[in-house]
FIVEX-21362 format. One record per residue: z negated, y, x of N, C-alpha, C in turn; residue in three letters. Coordinates in steps of 0.02 Angstrom, whole numbers, plus 50000, padded with zeros to 5 digits. Layout:
N
ZYXZYXZYXALA;...
***
This chain:
452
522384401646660522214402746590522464409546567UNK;522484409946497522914416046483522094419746446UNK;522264426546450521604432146443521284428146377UNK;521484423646321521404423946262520774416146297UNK;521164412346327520824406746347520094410846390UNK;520234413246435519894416346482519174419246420UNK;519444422146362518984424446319518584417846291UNK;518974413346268518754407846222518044403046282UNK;518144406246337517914401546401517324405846410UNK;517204413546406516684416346423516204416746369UNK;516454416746308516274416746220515654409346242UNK;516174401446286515764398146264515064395846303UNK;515414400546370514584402246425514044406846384UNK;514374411046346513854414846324513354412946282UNK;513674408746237513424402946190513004399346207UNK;513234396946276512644392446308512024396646302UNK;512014398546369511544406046379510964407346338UNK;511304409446261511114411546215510734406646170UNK;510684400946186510464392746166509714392646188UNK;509304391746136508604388046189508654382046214UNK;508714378646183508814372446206509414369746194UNK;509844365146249510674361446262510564355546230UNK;511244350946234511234345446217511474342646268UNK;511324335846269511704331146301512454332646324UNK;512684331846269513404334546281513404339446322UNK;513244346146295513104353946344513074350546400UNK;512534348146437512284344946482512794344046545UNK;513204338546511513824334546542514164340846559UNK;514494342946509514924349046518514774354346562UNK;514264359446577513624361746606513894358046686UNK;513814353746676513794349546752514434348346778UNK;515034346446753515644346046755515914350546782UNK;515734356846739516104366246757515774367846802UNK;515204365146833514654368846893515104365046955UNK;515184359246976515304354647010516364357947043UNK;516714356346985517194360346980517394368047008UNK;516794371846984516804378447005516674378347057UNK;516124374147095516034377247154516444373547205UNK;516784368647182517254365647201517854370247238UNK;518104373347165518744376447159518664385347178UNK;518084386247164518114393147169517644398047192UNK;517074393847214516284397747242516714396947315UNK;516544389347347516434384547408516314379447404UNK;516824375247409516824366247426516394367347481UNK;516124369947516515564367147572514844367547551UNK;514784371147483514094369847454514104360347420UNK;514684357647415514484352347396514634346947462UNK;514654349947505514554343947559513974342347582UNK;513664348247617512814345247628512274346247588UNK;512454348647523511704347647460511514341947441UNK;510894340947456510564335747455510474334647388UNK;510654337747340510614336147265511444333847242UNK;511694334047295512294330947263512474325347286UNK;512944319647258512874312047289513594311747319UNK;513534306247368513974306447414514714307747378UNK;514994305347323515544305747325515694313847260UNK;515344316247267515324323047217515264322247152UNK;515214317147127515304314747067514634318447015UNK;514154317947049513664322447001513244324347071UNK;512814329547033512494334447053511884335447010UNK;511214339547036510964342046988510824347646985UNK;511064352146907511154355946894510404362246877UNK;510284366146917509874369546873510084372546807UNK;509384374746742509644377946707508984383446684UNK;508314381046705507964384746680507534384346738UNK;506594389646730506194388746759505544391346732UNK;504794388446758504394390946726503764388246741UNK;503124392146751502704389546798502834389046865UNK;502904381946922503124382046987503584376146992UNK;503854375846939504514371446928505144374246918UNK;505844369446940506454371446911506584363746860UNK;506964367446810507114360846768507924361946747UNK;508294355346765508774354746761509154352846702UNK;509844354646703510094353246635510074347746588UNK;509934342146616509614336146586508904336046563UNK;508314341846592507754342646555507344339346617UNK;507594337746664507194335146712506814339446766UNK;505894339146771505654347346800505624343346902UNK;505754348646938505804349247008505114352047021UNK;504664351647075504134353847088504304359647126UNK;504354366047129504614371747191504334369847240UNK;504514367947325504024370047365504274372447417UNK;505224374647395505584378847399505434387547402UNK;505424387447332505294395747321505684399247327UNK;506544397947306507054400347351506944405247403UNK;506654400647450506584402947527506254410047532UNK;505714409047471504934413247471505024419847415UNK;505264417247348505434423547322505014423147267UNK;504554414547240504294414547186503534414747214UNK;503214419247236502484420547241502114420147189UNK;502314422547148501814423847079501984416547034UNK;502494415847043502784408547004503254411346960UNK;503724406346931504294407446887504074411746831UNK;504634416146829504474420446775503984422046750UNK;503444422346789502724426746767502724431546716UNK;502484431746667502424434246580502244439946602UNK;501894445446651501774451346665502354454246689UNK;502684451446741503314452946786503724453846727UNK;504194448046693504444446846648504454453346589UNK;503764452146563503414459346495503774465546535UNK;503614466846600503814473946616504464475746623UNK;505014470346652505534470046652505664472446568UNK;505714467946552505824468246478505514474346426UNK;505124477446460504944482246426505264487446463UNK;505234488546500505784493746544506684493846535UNK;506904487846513507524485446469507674490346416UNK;506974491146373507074493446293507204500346313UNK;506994505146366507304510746377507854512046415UNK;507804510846453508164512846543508394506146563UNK;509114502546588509134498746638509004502846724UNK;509624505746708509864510546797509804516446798UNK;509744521646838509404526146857510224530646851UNK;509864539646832510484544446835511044542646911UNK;510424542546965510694546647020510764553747029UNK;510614556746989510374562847007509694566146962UNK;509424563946906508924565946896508184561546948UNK;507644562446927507254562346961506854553846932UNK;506864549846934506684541746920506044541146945UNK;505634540246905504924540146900504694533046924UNK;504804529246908504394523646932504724521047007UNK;505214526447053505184525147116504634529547157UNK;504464533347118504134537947147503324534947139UNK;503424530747080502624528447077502584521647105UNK;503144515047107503094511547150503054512947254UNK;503234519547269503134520347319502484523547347UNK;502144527647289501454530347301500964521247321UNK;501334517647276500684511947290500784508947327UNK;501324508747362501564504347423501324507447478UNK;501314514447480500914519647536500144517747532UNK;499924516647478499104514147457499004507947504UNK;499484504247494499334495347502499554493447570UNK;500014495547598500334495547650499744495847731UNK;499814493847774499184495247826499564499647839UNK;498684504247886498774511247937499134517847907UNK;499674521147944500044524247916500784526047874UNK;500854519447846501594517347839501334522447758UNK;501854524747740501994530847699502494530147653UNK;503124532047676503904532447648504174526947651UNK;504494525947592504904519247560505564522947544UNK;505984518047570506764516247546506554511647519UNK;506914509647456507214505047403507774501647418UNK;507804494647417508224490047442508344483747375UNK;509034482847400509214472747334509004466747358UNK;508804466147450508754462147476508334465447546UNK;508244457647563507984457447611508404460747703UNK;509054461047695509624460047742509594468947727UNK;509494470647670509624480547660509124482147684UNK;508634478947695507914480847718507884480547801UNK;508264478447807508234477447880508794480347891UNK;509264481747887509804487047888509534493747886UNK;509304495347836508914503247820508274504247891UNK;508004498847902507624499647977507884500948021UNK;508494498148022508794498148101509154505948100UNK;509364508048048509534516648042508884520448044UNK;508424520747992507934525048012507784524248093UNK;507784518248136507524517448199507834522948254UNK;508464519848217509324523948277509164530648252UNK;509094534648180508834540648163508544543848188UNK;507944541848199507414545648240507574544048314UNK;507744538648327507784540848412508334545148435UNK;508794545148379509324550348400509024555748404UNK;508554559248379508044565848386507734565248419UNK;507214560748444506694563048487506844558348551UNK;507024552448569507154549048606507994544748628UNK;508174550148652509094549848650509264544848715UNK;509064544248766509134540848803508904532848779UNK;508744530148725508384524848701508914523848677UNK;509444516148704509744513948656509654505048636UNK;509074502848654508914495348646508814493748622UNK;508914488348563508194485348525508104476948543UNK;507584476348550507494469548550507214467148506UNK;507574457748497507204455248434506924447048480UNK;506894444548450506874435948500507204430848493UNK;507324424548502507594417548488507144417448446UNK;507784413948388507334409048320507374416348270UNK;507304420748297507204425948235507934424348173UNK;507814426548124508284427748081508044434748036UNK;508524439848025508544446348008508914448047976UNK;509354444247927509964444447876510574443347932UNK;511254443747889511704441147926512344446547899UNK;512204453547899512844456947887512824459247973UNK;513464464947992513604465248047513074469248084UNK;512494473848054511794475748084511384472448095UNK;511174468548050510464465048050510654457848098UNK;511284454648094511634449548131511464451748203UNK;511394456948224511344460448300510574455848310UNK;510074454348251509504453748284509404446248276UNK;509604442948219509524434748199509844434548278UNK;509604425348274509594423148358510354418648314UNK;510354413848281510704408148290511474409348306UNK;511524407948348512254408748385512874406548339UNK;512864400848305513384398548257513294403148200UNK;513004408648181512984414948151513384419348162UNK;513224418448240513454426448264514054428248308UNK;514264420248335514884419748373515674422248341UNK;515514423348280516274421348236516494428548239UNK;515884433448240516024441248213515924445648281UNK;515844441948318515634444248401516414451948410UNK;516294458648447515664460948448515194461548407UNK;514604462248388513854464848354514024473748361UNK;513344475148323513314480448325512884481648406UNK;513144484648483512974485448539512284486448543UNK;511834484348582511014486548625510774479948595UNK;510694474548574510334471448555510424465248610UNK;509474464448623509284458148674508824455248635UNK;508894448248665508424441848644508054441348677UNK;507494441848674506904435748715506354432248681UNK;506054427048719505694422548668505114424148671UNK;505154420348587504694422448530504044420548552UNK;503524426548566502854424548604502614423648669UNK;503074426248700503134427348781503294434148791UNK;502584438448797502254445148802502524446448875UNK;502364438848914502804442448994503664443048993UNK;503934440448958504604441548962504864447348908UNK;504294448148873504474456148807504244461448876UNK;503884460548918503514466148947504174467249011UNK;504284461449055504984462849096505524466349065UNK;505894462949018506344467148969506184473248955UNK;505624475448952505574484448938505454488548998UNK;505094484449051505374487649122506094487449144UNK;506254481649140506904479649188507434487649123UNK;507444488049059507994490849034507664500549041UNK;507104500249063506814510049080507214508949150UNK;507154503449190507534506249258507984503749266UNK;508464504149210509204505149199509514508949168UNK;508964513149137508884518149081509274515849012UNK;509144511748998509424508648938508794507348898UNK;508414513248913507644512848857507704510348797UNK;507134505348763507154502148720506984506148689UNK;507304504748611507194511948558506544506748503UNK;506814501248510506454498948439506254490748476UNK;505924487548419505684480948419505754475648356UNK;506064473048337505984469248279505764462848282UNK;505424460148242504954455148240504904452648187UNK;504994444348172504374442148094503574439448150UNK;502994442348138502444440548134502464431948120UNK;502694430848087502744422648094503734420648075UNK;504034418948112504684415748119504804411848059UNK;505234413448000505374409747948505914404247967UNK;506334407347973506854402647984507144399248030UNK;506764401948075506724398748147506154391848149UNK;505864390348103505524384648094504944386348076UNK;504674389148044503734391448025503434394648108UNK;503604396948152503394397848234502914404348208UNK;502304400548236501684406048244501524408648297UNK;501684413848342501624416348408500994414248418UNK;500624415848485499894414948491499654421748482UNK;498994420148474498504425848468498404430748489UNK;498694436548458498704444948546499194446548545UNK;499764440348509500454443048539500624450648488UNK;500624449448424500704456548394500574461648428UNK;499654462148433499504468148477499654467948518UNK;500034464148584500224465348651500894469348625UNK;501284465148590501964471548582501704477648559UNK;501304478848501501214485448471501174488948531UNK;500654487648583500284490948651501014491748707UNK;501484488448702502024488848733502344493548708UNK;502664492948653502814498348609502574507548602UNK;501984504648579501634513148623501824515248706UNK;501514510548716501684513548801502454514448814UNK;502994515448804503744514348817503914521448763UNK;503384522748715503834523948653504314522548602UNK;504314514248599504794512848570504494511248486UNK;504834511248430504644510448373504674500648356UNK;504134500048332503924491548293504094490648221UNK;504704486548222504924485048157504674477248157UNK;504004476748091503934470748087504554470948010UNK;504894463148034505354460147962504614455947910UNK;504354457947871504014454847823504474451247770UNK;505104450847761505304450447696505104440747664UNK;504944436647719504684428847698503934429147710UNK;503544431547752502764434147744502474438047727UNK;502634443047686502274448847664502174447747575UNK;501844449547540501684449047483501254441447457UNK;500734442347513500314434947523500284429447553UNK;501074428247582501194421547587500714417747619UNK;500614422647672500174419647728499474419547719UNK;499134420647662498314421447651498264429047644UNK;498644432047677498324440347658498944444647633UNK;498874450147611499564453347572500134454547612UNK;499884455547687500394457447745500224450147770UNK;500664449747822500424444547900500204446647954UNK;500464454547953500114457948002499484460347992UNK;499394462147940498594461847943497924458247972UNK;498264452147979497774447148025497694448148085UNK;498074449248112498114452148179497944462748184UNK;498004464248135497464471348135498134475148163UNK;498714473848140499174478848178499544482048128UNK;499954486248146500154491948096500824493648135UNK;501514491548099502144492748130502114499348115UNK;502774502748142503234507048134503544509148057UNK;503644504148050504104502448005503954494947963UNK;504194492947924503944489347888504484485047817UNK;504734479547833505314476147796504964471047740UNK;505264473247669505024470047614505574467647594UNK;505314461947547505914458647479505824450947482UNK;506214447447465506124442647430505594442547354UNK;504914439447363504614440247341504404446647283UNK;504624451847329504384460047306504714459847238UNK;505294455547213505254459947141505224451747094UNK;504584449547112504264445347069504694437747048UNK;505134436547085505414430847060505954432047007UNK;506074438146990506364439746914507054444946938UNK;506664450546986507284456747008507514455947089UNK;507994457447082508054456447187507934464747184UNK;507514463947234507034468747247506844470047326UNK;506894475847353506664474147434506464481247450UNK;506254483047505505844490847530505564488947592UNK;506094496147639506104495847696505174504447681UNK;504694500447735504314508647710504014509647790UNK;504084515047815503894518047874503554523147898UNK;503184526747931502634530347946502974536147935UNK;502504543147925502934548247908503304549647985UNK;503164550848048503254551848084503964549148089UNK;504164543748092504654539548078505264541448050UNK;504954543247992505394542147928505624550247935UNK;505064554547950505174562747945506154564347948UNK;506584560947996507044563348015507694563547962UNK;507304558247904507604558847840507854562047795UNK;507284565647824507154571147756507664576047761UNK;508044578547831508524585547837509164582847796UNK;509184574747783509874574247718509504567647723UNK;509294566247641509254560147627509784556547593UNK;510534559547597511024555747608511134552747654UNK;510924550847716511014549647785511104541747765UNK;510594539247721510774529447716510384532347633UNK;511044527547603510574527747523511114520847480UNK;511084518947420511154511247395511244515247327UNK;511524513747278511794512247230511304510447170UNK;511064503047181510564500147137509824497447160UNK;509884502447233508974500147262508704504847231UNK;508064501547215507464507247159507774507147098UNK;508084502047092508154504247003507674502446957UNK;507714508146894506844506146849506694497546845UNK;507174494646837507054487046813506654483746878UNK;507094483946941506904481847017506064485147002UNK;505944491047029505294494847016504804490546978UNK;504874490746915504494487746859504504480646890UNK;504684477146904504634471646940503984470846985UNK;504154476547035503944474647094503354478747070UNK;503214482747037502644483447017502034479446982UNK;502294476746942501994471146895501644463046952UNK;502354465347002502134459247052501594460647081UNK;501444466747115500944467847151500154466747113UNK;500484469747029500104469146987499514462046986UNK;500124457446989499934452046987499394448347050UNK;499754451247094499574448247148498734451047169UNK;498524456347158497924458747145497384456547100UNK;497784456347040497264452546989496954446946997UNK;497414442347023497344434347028496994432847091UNK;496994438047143496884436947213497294430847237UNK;498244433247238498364426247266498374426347321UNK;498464431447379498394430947456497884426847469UNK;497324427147451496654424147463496814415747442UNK;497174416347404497234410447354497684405247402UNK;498214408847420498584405347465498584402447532UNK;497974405347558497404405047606497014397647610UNK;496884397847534496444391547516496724384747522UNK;497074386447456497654381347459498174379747502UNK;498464382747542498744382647596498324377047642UNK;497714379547666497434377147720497304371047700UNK;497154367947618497094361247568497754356147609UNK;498364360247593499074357247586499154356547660UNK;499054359547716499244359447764499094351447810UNK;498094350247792497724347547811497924339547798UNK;498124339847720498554333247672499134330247711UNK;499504334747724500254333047766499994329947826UNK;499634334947862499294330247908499044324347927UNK;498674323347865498434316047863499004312947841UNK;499494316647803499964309647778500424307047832UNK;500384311347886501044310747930500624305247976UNK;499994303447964499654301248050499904294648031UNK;500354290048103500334285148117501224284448107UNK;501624291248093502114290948075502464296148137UNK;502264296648178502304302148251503004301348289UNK;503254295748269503954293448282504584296648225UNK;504324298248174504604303848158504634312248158UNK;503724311648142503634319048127503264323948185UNK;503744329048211503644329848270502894336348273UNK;502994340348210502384344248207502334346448141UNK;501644347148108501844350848042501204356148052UNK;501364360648051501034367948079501014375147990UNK;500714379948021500824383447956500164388347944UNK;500384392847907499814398547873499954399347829UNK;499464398947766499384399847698499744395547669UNK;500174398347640500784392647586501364394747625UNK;501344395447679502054395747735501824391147787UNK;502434384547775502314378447788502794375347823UNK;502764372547896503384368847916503294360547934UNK;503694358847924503584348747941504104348047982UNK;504004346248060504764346448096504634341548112UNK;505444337848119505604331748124505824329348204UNK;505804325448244506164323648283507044325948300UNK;507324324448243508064325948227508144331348158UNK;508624332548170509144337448109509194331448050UNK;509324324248080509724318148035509024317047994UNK;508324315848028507624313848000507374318047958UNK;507574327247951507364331547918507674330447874UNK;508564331247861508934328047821508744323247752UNK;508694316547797508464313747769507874310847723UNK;507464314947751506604316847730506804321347673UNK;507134326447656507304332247603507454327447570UNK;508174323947568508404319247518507904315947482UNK;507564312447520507034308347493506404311147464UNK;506234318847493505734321647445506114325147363UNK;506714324947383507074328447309506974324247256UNK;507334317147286507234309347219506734310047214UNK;505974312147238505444312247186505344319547142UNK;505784322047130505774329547098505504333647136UNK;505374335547186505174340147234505794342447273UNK;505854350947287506114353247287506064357547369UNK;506254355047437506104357647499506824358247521UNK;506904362847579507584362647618507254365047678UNK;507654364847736507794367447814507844372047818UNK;507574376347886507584381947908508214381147924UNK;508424386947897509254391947933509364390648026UNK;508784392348044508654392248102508784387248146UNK;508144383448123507814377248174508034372448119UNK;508484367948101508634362748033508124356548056UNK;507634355648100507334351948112506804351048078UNK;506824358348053506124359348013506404360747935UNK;505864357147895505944358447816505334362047808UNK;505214368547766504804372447743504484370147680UNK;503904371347686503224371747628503294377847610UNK;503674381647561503484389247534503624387447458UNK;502894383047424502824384847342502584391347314UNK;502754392747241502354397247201501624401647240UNK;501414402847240500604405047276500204401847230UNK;500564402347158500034398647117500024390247107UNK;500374387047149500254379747142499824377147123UNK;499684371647083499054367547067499054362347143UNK;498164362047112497874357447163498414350047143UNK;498424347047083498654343047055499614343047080UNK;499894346947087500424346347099500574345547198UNK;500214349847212499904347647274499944341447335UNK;499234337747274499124332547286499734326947276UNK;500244326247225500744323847206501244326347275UNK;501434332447279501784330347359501604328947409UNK;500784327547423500534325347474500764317247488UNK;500574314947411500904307647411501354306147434UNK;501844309947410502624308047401502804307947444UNK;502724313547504502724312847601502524306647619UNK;501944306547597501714299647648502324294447610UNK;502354292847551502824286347530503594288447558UNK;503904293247587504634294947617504404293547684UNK;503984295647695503994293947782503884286847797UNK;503524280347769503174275647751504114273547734UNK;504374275547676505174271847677505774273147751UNK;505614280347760506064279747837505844276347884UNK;505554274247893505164270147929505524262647919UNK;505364261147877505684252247841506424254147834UNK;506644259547834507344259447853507664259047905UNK;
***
């Protein structure tokens, strides 16, 4: 296209955009240029295994809007979230507080000097020091979840380069996932991740997730090789490795490992923290208090990508002689901030940790009953709060179970991890009523694979 077309083409996205409501026509068109584009110019491999698209590519469905704990597509048709793009809508779509603050923070300031002094990082981090368990203190500002765990793994290497120099290990476990640039890739387990970019960034070991005797060998066997472990990374509950809930102790057995060795505890919160699990942390249930401490998804309300790596002063202290040492561009910006403020906002008022607790334990109990007598497919459906897994026998049965929960407008996918498993992570604010409607809809897909 020549710059003039190229104009006449962005003029008529903008148009869209700028539309409350499309037409039919729009619609078609809308769907045509989505299908095309990602065809021609995102990734033809997003339209091979989306389960919203039909075998021969011909249509797709298109998002275009959202609101409450729905997505609704360009045809006007609403999806039930129970998605959450993979745990980011806690509060629910575009929450009118989240949203108001964004938008009111718009009318002055989008982005920050960079060199004057930005106020609402300084006041979103006072309350994160408030809310945060034990002694976690100091916040870095992050876009994602993957910077958040990046900015850990430097503050970690930071400080042990000062006080503990002989420490060059960290361990994470099988099943973990920890973002996927060339740092945080050191700690995700899944091998078809990590084979392509092989070397990693050096010191990083696996062992499995919830086996305190094989975390406890690994930190002997690497002191008497002197390859002291510097750090620990962990999710408190395994997102993408399939919903995996360690047993009971195991937190505090690492924390207690951790002390004793000296090594620093990076829990990854960025899919359990901000309620998911019944309480604001996941570690809190277990009464433990990392090192360090990985936020986002969720954190900037469904509206800002938003994330915050925050760590004990002790920790973090080594920062301070140049806090150029690791710094970002557009983490902490007023808009992100105002976000993640308003979220927390939210999340307090409403009591949704508690909330998700409730309902969670409602939704969990439902699946249960819907799955009994269907055991030839469904191999476990396990879970805390509104962090939810249904694992299948096969990759092909999970597959196919998604497909079939989508045609009823419900909206689930597979762990990154474990594809065996499809995740339960709706809104926090789900209705009982919507609920109950995917409770059904399980039992009638499993009840059809079956007769298939």
């Amino acid at each position: 296209m020549s710059n003039n077309n190229v104009q006449q083409y962005i003029n008529k996205v903008l148009g869209l955009i700028e539309k409350d409501s499309i037409t039919p026509e729009d619609a078609k068109w809308i769907t045509s240029e989505t299908i095309e584009g990602f065809r021609s110019n995102v990734n033809p491999g997003f339209l091979e295994y989306r389960k919203t698209v039909t075998p021969d590519q011909g249509f797709a469905a298109v998002e275009w809007s959202d609101k409450a704990n729905s997505y609704i597509d360009v045809n006007g048709n609403a999806y039930i979230d129970c998605l959450g793009g993979f745990g980011i809508y806690n509060v629910g779509h575009r929450n009118p507080k989240v949203v108001k603050a964004v938008t009111d923070q718009l009318k002055h300031q989008a982005l920050h000097s960079q060199d004057m002094l930005d106020p609402l990082r300084a006041m979103l981090a006072k309350v994160l020091a408030e809310i945060t368990p034990g002694d976690l203190k100091y916040s870095f500002f992050t876009n994602s979840g993957t910077e958040s765990v990046e900015a850990a793994l430097k503050i970690a290497k930071l400080y042990t380069h000062k006080h503990n120099k002989g420490a060059t290990t960290f361990i994470s476990t099988v099943g973990a996932f920890h973002g996927k640039s060339l740092g945080s890739l050191g700690g995700t387990a899944k091998g078809s991740f990590r084979q392509p970019f092989m070397p990693l960034v050096s010191g990083f070991k696996h062992v499995l997730f919830g086996d305190i005797d094989m975390m406890r060998k690994t930190f002997e066997v690497c002191a008497a090789v002197k390859e002291d472990v510097a750090a620990v990374i962990l999710e408190p509950i395994q997102g993408e490795g399939g919903i995996i809930i360690p047993p009971k102790g195991y937190l505090k057995a690492v924390r207690e490992l951790c002390d004793q060795y000296n090594a620093i505890l990076i829990f990854d919160e960025v899919q359990t923290g901000m309620g998911r699990t019944g309480s604001m942390f996941a570690c809190e249930q277990e009464g433990v208090t990392p090192d360090i401490l990985c936020l986002a998804k969720a954190f900037g309300g469904g509206v800002m990508p938003a994330g915050a790596t925050v760590a004990s002063e002790k920790i973090f202290a080594p920062m301070f002689d140049n806090p150029f040492m690791h710094t970002t561009t557009f983490g902490g910006n007023p808009l992100a901030c105002a976000a993640a403020l308003a979220t927390f906002s939210v999340l307090l008022d409403e009591n949704l940790p508690a909330r998700a607790a409730e309902v969670g334990e409602y939704f969990l109990n439902g699946l249960k009953e819907a799955a009994k007598g269907h055991e030839d497919l469904v191999l476990d459906i396990r879970g805390r709060g509104l962090m939810i897994g249904i694992e299948f026998h096969t990759d092909e049965i999970g597959y196919n179970a998604s497909k079939a929960i989508f045609d009823k407008n419900i909206i689930v996918a597979g762990t990154l991890v474990n594809s065996k498993t499809i995740r339960i992570e709706p809104p926090l604010t789900i209705t009982y009523e919507e609920v109950d409607y995917v409770i059904k809809s399980f039992k009638e897909v499993l009840q059809s694979l079956k007769a298939a």
